[in-house]
C-alpha positions as CSV (number, residue, x, y, z in Angstrom):
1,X,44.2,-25.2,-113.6
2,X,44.4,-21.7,-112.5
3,X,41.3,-21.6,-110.7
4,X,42.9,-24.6,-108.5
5,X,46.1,-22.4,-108.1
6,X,43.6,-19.9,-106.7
7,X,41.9,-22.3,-104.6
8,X,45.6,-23.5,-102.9
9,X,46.5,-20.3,-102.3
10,X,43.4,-18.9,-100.6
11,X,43.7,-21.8,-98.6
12,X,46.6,-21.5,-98.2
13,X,45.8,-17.6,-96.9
14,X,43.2,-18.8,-94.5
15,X,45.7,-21.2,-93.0
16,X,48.3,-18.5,-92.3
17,X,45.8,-16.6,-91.0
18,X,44.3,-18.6,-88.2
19,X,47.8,-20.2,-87.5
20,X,48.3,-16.5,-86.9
21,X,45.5,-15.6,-85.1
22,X,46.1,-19.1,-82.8
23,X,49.6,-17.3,-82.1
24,X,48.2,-14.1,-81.4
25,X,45.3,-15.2,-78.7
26,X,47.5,-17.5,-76.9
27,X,50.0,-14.3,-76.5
28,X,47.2,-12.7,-75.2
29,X,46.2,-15.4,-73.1
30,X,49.6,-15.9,-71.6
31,X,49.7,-12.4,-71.0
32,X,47.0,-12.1,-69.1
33,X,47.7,-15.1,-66.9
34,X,50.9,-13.2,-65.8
35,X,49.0,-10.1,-65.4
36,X,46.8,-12.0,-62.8
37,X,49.9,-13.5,-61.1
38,X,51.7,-9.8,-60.6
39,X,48.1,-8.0,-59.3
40,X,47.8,-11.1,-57.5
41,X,51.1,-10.4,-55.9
42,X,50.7,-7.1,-55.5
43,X,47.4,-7.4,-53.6
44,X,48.8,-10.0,-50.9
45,X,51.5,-7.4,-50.4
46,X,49.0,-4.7,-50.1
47,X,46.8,-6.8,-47.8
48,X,50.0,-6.9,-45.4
49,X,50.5,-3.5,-45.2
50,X,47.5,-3.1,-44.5
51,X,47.5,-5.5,-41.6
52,X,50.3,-3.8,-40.1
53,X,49.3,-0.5,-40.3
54,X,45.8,-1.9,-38.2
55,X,48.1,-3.5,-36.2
56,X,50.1,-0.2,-35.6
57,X,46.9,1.7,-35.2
58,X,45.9,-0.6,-32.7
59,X,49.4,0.0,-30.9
60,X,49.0,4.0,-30.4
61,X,45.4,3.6,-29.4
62,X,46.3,2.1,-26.1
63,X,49.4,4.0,-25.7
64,X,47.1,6.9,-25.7
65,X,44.9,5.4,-23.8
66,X,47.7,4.5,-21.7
67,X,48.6,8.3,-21.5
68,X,45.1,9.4,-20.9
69,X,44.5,7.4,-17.7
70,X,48.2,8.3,-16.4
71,X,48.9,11.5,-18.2
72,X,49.5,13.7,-14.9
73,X,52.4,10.8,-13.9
74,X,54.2,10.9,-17.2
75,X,54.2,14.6,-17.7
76,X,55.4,15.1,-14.1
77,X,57.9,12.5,-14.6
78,X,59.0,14.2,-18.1
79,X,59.4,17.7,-15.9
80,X,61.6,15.8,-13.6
81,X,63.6,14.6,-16.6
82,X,64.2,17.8,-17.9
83,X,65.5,19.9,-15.3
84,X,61.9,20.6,-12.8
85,X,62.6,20.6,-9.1
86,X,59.5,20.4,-6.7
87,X,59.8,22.8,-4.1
């Protein structure tokens, strides 16, 4: 009789165990699918901002290309602006 007692029980114990352990990996599985789903988020936001910073890039590049080729025009323009008088 007792050893059957002992028999239920550790049964018993291995049940509560892997009912616990069941618990415990699908935490951990849950957790990591909503991990993935906030660095998934995070890198499409990070993928924009990197697109508009290329795009902003892009933007000075021919404004200075821009003031390169016409640099004399916009700097004597600028002196006019501010208070220069050809004589």
């Amino acid at each position: 009789m007792q050893n059957e007692e002992k028999r239920k029980r550790i049964i018993a114990a291995f049940t509560v165990s892997g009912v616990i352990l069941i618990v415990i990996l699908f935490a951990v599985v849950i957790y990591q699918i909503v991990e993935i789903s906030v660095l998934s988020e995070r890198r499409s936001k990070l993928r924009q901002e990197y697109e508009q910073i290329l795009d902003r890039i892009e933007e000075g590049s021919e404004w200075l290309e821009n003031y390169e080729l016409n640099k004399d025009a916009i700097m004597y323009k600028l002196a006019l602006e501010n208070g220069y008088r050809p004589r």
